[in-house]
PASEVO-850253 format. One record per residue (C-alpha): residue in three letters; x, y, z. Coordinates in nm, 2 decimals, always signed. Layout:
BEGIN
+------+--------+--------+--------+
| resn |     px |     py |     pz |
+------+--------+--------+--------+
|  ALA |      X |      Y |      Z |
...
+------+--------+--------+--------+
***
This chain:
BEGIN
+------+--------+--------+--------+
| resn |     px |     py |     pz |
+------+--------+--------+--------+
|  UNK |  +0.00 |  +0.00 |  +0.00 |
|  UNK |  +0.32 |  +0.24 |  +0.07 |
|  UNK |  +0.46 |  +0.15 |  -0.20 |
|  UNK |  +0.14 |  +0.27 |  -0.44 |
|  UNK |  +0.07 |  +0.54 |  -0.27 |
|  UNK |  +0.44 |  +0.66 |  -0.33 |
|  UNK |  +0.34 |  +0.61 |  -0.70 |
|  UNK |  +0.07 |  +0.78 |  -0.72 |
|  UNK |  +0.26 |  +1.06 |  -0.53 |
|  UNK |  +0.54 |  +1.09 |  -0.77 |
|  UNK |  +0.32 |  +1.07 |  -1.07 |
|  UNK |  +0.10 |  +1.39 |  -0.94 |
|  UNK |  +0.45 |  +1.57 |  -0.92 |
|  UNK |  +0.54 |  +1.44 |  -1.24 |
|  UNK |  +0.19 |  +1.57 |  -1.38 |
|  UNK |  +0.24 |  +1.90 |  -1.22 |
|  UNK |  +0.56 |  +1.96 |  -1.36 |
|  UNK |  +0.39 |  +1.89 |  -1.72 |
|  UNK |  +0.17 |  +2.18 |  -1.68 |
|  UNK |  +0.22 |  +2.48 |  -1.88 |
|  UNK |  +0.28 |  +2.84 |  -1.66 |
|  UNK |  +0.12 |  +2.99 |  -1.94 |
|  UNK |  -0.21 |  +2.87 |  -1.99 |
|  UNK |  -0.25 |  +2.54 |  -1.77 |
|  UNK |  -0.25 |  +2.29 |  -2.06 |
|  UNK |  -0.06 |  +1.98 |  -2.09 |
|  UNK |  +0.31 |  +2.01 |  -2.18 |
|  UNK |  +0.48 |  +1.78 |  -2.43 |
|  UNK |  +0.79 |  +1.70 |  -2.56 |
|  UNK |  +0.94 |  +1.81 |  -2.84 |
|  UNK |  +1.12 |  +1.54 |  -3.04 |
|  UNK |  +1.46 |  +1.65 |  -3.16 |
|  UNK |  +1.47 |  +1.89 |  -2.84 |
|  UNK |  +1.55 |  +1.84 |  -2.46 |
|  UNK |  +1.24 |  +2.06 |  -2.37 |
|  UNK |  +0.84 |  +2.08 |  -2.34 |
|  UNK |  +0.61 |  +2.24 |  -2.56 |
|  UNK |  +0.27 |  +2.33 |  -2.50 |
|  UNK |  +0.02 |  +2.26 |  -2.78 |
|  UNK |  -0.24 |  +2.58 |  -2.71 |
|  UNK |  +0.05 |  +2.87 |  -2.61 |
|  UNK |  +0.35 |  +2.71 |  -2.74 |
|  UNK |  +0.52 |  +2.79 |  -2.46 |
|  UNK |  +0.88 |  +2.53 |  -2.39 |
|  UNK |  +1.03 |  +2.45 |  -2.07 |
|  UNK |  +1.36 |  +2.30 |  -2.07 |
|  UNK |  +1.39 |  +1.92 |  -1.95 |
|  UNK |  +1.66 |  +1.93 |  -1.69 |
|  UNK |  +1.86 |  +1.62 |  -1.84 |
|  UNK |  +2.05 |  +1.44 |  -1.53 |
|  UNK |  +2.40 |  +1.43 |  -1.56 |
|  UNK |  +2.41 |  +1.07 |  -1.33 |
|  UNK |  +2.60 |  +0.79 |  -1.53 |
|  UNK |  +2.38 |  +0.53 |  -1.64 |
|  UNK |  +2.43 |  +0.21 |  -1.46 |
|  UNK |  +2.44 |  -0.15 |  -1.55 |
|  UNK |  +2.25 |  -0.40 |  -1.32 |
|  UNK |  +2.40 |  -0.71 |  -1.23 |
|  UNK |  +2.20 |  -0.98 |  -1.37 |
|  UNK |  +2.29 |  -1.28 |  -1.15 |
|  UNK |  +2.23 |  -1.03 |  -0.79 |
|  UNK |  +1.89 |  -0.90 |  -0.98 |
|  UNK |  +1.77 |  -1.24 |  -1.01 |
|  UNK |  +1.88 |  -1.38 |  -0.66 |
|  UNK |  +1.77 |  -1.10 |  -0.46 |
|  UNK |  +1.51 |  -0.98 |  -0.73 |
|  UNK |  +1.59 |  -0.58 |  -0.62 |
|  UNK |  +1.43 |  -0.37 |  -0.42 |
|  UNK |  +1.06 |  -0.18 |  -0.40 |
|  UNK |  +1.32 |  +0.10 |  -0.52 |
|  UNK |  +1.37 |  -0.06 |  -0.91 |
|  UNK |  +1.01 |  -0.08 |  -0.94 |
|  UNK |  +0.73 |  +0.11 |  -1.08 |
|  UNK |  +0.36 |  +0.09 |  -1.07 |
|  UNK |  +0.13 |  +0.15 |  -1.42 |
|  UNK |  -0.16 |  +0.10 |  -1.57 |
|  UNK |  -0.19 |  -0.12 |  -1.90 |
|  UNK |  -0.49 |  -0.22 |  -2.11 |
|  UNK |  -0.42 |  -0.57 |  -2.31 |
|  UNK |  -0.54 |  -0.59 |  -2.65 |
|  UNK |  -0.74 |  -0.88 |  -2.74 |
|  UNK |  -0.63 |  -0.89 |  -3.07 |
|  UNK |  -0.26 |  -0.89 |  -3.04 |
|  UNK |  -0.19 |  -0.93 |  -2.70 |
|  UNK |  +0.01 |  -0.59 |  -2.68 |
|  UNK |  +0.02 |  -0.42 |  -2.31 |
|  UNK |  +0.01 |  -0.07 |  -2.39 |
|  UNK |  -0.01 |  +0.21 |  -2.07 |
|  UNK |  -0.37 |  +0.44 |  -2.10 |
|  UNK |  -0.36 |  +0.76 |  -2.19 |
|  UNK |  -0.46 |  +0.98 |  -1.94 |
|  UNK |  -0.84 |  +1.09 |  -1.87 |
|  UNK |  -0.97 |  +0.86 |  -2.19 |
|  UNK |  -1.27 |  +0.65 |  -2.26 |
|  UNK |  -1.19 |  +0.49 |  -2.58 |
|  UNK |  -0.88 |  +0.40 |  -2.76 |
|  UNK |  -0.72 |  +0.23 |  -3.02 |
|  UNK |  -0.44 |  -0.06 |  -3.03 |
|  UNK |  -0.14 |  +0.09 |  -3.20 |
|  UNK |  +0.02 |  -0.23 |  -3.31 |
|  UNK |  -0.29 |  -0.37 |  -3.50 |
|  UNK |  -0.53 |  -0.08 |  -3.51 |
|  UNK |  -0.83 |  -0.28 |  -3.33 |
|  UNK |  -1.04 |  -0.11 |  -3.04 |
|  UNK |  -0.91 |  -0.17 |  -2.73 |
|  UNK |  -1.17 |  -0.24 |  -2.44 |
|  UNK |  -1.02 |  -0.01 |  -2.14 |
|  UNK |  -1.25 |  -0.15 |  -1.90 |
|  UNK |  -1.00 |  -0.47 |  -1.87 |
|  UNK |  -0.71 |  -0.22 |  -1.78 |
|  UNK |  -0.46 |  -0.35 |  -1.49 |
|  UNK |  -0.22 |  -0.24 |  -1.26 |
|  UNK |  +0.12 |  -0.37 |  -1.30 |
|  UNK |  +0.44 |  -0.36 |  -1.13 |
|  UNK |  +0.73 |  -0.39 |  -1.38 |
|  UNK |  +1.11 |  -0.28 |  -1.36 |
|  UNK |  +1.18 |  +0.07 |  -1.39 |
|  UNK |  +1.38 |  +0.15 |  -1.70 |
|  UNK |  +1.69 |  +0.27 |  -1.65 |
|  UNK |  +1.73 |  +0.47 |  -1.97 |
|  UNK |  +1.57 |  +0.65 |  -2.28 |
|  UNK |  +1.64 |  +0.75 |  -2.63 |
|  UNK |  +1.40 |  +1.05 |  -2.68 |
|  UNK |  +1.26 |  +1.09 |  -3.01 |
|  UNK |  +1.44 |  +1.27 |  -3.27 |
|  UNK |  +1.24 |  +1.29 |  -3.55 |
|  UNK |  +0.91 |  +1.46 |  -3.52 |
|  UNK |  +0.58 |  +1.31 |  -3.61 |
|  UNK |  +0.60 |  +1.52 |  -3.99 |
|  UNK |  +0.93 |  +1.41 |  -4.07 |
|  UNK |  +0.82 |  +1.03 |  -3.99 |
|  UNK |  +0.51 |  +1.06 |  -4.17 |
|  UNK |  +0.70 |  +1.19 |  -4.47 |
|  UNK |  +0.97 |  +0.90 |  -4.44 |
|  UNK |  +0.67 |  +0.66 |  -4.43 |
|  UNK |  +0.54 |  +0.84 |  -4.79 |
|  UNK |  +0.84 |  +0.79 |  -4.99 |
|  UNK |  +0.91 |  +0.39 |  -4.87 |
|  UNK |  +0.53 |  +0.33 |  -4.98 |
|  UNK |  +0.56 |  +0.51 |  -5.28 |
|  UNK |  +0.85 |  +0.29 |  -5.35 |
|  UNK |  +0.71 |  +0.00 |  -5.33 |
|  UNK |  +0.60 |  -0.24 |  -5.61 |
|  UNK |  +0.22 |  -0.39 |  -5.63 |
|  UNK |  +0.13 |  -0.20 |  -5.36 |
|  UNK |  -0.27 |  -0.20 |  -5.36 |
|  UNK |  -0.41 |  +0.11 |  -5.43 |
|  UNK |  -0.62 |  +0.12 |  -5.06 |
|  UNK |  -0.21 |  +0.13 |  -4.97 |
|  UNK |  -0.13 |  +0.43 |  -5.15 |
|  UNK |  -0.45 |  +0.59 |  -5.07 |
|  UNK |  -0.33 |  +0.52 |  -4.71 |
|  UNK |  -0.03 |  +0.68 |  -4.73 |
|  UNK |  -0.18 |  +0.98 |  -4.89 |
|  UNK |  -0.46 |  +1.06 |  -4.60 |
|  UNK |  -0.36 |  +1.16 |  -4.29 |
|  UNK |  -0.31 |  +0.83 |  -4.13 |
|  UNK |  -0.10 |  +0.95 |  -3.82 |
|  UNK |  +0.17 |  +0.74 |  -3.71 |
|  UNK |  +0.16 |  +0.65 |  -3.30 |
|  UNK |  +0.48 |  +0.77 |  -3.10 |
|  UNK |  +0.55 |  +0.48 |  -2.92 |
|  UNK |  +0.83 |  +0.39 |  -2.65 |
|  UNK |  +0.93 |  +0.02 |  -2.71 |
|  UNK |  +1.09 |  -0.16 |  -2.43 |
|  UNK |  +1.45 |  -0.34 |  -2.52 |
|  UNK |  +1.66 |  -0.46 |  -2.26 |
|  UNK |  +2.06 |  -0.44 |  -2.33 |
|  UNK |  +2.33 |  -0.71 |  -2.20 |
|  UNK |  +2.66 |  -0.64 |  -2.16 |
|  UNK |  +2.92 |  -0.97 |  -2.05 |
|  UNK |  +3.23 |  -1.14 |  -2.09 |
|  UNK |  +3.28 |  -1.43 |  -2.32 |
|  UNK |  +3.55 |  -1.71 |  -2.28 |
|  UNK |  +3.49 |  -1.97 |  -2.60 |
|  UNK |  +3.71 |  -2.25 |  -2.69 |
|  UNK |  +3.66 |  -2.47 |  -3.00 |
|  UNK |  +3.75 |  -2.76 |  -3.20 |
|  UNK |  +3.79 |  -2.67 |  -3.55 |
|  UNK |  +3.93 |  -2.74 |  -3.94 |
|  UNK |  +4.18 |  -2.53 |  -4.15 |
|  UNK |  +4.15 |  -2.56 |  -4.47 |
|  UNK |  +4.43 |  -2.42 |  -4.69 |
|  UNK |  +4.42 |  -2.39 |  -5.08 |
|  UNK |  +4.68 |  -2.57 |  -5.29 |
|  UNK |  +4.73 |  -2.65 |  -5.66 |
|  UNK |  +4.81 |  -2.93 |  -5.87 |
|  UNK |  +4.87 |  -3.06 |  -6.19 |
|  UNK |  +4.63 |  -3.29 |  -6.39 |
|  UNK |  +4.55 |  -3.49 |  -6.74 |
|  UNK |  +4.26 |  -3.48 |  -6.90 |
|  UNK |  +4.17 |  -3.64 |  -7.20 |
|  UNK |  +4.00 |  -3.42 |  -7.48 |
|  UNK |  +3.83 |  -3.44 |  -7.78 |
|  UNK |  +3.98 |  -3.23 |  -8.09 |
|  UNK |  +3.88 |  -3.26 |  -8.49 |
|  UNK |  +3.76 |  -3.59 |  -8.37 |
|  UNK |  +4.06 |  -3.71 |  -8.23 |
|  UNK |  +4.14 |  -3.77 |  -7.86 |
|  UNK |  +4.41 |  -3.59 |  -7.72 |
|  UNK |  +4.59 |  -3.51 |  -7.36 |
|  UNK |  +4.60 |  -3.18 |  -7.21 |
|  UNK |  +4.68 |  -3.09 |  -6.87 |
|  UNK |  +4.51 |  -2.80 |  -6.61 |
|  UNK |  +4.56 |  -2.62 |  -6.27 |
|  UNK |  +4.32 |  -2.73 |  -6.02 |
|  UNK |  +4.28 |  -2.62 |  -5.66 |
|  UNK |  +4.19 |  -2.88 |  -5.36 |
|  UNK |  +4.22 |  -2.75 |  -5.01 |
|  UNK |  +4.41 |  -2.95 |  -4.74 |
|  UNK |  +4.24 |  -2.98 |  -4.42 |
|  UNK |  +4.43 |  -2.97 |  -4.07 |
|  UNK |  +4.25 |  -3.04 |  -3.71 |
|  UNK |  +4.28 |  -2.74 |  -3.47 |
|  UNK |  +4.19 |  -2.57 |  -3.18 |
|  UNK |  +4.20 |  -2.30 |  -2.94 |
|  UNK |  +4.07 |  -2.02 |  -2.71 |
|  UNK |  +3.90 |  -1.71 |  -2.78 |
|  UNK |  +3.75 |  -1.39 |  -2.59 |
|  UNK |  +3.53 |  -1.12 |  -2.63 |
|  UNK |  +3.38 |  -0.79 |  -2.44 |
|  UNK |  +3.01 |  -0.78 |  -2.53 |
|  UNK |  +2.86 |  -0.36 |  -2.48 |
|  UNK |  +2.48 |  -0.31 |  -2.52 |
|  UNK |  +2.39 |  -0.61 |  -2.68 |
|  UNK |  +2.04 |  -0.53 |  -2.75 |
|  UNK |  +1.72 |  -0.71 |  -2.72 |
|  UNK |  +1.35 |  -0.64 |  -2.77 |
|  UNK |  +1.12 |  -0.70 |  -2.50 |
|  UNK |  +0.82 |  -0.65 |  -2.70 |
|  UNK |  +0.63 |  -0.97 |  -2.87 |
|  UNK |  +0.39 |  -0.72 |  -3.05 |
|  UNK |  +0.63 |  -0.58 |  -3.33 |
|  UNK |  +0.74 |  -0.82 |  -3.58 |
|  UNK |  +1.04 |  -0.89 |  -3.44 |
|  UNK |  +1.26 |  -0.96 |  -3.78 |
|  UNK |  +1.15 |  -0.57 |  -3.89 |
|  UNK |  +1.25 |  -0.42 |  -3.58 |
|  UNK |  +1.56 |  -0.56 |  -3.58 |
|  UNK |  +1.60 |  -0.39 |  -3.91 |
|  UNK |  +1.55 |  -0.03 |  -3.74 |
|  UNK |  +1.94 |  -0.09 |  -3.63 |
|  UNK |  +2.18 |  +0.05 |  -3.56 |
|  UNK |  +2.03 |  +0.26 |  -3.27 |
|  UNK |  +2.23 |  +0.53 |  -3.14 |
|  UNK |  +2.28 |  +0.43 |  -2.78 |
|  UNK |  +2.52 |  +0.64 |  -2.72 |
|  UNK |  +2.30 |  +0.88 |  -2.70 |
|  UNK |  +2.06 |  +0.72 |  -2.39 |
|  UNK |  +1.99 |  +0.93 |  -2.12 |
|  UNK |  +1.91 |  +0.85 |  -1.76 |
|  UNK |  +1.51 |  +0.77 |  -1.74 |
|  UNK |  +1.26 |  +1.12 |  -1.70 |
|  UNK |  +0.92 |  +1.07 |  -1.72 |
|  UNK |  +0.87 |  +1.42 |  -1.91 |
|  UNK |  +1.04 |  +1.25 |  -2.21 |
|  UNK |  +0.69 |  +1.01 |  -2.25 |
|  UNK |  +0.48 |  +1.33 |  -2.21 |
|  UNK |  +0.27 |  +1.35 |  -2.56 |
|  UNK |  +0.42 |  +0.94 |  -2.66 |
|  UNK |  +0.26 |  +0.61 |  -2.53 |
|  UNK |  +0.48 |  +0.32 |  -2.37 |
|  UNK |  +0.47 |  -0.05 |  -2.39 |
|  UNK |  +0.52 |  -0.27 |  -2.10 |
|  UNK |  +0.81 |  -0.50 |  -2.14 |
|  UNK |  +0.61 |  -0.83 |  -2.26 |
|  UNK |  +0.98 |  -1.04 |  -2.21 |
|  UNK |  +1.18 |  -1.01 |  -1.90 |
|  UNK |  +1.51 |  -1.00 |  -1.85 |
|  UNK |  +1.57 |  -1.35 |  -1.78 |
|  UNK |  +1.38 |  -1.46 |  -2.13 |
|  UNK |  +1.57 |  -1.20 |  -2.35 |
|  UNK |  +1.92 |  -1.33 |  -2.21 |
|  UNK |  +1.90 |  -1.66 |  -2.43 |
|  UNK |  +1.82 |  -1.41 |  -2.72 |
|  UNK |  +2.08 |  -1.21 |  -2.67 |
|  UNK |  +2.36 |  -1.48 |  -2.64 |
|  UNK |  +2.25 |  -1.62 |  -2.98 |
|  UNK |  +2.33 |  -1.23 |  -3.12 |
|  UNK |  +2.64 |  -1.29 |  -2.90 |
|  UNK |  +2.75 |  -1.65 |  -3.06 |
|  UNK |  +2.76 |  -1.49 |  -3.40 |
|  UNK |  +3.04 |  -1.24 |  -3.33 |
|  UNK |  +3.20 |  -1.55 |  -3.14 |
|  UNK |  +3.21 |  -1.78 |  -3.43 |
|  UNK |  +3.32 |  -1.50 |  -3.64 |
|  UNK |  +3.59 |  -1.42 |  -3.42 |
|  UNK |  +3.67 |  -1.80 |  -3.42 |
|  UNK |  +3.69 |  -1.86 |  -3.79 |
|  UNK |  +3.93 |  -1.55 |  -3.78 |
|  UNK |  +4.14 |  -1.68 |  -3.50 |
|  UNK |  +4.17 |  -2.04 |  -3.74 |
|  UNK |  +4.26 |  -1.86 |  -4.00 |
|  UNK |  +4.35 |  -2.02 |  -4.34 |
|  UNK |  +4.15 |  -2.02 |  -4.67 |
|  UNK |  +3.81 |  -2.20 |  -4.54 |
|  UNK |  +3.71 |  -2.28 |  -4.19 |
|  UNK |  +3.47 |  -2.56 |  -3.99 |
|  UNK |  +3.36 |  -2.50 |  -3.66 |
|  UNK |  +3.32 |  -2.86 |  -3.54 |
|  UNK |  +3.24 |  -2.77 |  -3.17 |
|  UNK |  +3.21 |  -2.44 |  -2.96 |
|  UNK |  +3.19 |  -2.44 |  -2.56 |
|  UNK |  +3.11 |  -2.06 |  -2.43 |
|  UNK |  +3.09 |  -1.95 |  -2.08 |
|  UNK |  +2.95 |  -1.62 |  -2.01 |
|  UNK |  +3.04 |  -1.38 |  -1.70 |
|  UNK |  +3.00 |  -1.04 |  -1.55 |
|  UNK |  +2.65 |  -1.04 |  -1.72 |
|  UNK |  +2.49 |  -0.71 |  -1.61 |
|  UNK |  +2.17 |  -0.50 |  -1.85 |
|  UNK |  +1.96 |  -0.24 |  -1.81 |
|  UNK |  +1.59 |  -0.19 |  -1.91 |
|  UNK |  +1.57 |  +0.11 |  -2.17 |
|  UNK |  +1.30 |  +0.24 |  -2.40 |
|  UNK |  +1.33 |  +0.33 |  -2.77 |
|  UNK |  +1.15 |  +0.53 |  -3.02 |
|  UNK |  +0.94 |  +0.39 |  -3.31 |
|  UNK |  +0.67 |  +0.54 |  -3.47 |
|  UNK |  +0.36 |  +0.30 |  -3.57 |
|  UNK |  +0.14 |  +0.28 |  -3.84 |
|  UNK |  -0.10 |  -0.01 |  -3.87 |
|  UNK |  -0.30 |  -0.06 |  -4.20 |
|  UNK |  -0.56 |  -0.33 |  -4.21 |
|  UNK |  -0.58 |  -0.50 |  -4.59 |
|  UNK |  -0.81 |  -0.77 |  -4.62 |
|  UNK |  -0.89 |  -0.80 |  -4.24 |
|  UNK |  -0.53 |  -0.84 |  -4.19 |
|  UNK |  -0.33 |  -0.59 |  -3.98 |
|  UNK |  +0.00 |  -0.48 |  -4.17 |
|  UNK |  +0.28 |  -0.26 |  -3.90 |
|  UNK |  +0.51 |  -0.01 |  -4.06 |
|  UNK |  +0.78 |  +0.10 |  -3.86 |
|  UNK |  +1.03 |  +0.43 |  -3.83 |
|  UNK |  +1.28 |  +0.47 |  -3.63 |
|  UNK |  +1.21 |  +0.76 |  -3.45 |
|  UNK |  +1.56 |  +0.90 |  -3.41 |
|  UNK |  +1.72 |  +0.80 |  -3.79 |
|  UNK |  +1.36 |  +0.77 |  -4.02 |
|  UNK |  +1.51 |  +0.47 |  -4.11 |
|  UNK |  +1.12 |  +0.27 |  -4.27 |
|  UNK |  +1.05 |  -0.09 |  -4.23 |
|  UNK |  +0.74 |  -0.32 |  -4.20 |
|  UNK |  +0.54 |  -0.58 |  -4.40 |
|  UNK |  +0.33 |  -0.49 |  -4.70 |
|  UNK |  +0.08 |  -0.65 |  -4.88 |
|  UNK |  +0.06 |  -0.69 |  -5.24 |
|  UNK |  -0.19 |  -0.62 |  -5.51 |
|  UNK |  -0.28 |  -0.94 |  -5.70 |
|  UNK |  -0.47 |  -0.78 |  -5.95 |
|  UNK |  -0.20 |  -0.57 |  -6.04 |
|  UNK |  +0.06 |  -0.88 |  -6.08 |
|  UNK |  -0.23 |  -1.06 |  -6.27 |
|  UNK |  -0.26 |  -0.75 |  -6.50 |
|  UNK |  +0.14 |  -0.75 |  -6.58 |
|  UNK |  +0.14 |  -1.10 |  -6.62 |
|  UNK |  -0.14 |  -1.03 |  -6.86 |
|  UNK |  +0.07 |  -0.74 |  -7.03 |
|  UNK |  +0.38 |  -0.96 |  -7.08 |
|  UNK |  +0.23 |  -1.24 |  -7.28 |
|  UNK |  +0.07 |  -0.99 |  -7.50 |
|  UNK |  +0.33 |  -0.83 |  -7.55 |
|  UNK |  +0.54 |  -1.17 |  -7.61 |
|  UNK |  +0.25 |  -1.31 |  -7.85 |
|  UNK |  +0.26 |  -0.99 |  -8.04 |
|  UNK |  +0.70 |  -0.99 |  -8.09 |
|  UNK |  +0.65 |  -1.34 |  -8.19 |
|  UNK |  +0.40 |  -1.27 |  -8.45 |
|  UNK |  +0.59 |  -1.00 |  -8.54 |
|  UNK |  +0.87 |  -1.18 |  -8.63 |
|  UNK |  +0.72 |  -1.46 |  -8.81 |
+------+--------+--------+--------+
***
């Protein structure tokens, strides 16, 4: 009960501190700024960006004394029955939308939550305008696209500001390995050939490769290896959002969501550490095949032991469009610090049908022309 009630506490601060001196209205960040903006006067208050380093949890203390009350937060999601996103309410609202699949959400089923503070932010950088523009282009680029699609993009279809929660690892790696070398060499040979009928010997230059059995140690510093914690984003076009620049995070303020919507962290930290030693292994086994060296390499067995594992929970920027096409929900995605566009499309049948159509035409009539 202390615990909430210090919640609720710091939030009505928080919520004071959003209100504009000028005209009492809400104040909301300004992507691309480190200040507030208020929507009616336009008046900006600076954000007071803490100078405090940010620090890395230990993951092996976190999960045997799972931290203090301190680490904590208390919010308020609403689930959407559709795609199972846990997105926090706007404030003071009756009816809302899902902004990963566009279906009506049913706030009456909202819950309180206590999840893991974040430790970190990247505040948006590109402003809703530049986003929606970014989104344009990559639409108009895109082949087949139905025409409901570029009608879509044309309206004003406004992309959702949404903080998505990652989680980042950082550890040590110690990998040793049982390997091949394979190193190129060349040789003579005869072959028979066939010339004005006649057989006749030539020789060539081939390359085989020599293989040697080998092994040996290798190490590596992972940094912010980083790792959704969302399951509503289609995970393979987030991933293509990277790089991100984290060196850019600042400590966690609550005036940076002011105007944006979060997502509660759907993967904790324990699930997104096998996820981010897979990301890890491939640098490993690049680093191996390196350390074998030669012409080709096999990796015939890898043992890895991971220590000093620490994270920290951080959100990131994306603006989200959804477009329904056929009942079917498609997400777009832009990184809301580079612009950088990706998501899944649909594509226009009718339109391939029609080329398709074109093309043998075309075809039958070159034939005919030719005959």
């Amino acid at each position: 009960m202390t615990k909430l009630k210090n919640e609720q506490e710091t939030l009505q601060a928080i919520e004071g501190d959003l209100q504009c001196s000028g005209c009492a209205a809400v104040l909301k960040f300004s992507p691309g700024t480190k200040s507030l903006k208020c929507q009616s006067c336009n008046t900006t208050t600076m954000i007071e960006v803490s100078e405090s380093v940010i620090e890395e949890m230990s993951l092996q203390d976190f999960i045997s004394d799972h931290s203090s009350e301190e680490e904590y937060k208390v919010i308020v999601t609403v689930q959407c029955e559709g795609c199972g996103a846990a997105a926090t309410l706007k404030p003071n609202i009756t009816s809302d939308s899902c902004p990963f699949c566009g279906l009506s959400l049913v706030i009456k089923n909202g819950t309180t939550n206590s999840i893991l503070k974040p430790k970190s932010i990247l505040p948006f950088k590109i402003k809703q305008t530049e986003a929606q523009a970014s989104f344009k282009r990559w639409i108009k680029s895109l082949w087949f696209a139905p025409n409901e699609l570029q009608e879509h993009a044309r309206s004003e279809s406004y992309l959702n500001g949404m903080y998505i929660p990652y989680w980042t690892y950082d550890a040590a790696a110690e990998s040793s390995y049982l390997g091949q070398r394979g190193t190129n060499y060349t040789e003579t040979e005869s072959y028979t050939a066939s010339e004005n009928g006649k057989n006749v010997q030539r020789t060539r230059t081939v390359t085989k490769v020599r293989w040697q059995s080998v092994s040996g140690n290798v190490s590596r510093k992972f940094d912010d290896v980083l790792v959704i914690a969302s399951k509503s984003l289609p995970e393979e076009y987030a991933q293509e959002l990277e790089p991100w620049d984290l060196k850019e995070l600042v400590p966690f303020d609550e005036k940076f969501l002011s105007g944006f919507r979060t997502e509660s962290y759907q993967i904790d930290v324990s699930q997104g550490l096998p996820k981010a030693k897979i990301i890890m292994d491939e640098s490993i086994r690049r680093d191996v095949c390196r350390h074998i060296g030669g012409d080709h390499q096999e990796i015939n067995s890898l043992d890895t032991s991971f220590s000093q594992v620490t994270f920290k929970h951080t959100l990131l920027p994306i603006w989200i469009n959804t477009y329904r096409f056929n009942n079917r929900p498609y997400t777009f995605l832009v990184n809301g610090r580079t612009g950088e566009v990706q998501g899944e499309r649909p594509y226009s049948w009718i339109k391939i049908a029609l080329l398709i159509i074109m093309v043998s035409i075309l075809a039958a009539y070159l034939s005919n022309k030719v005959a």
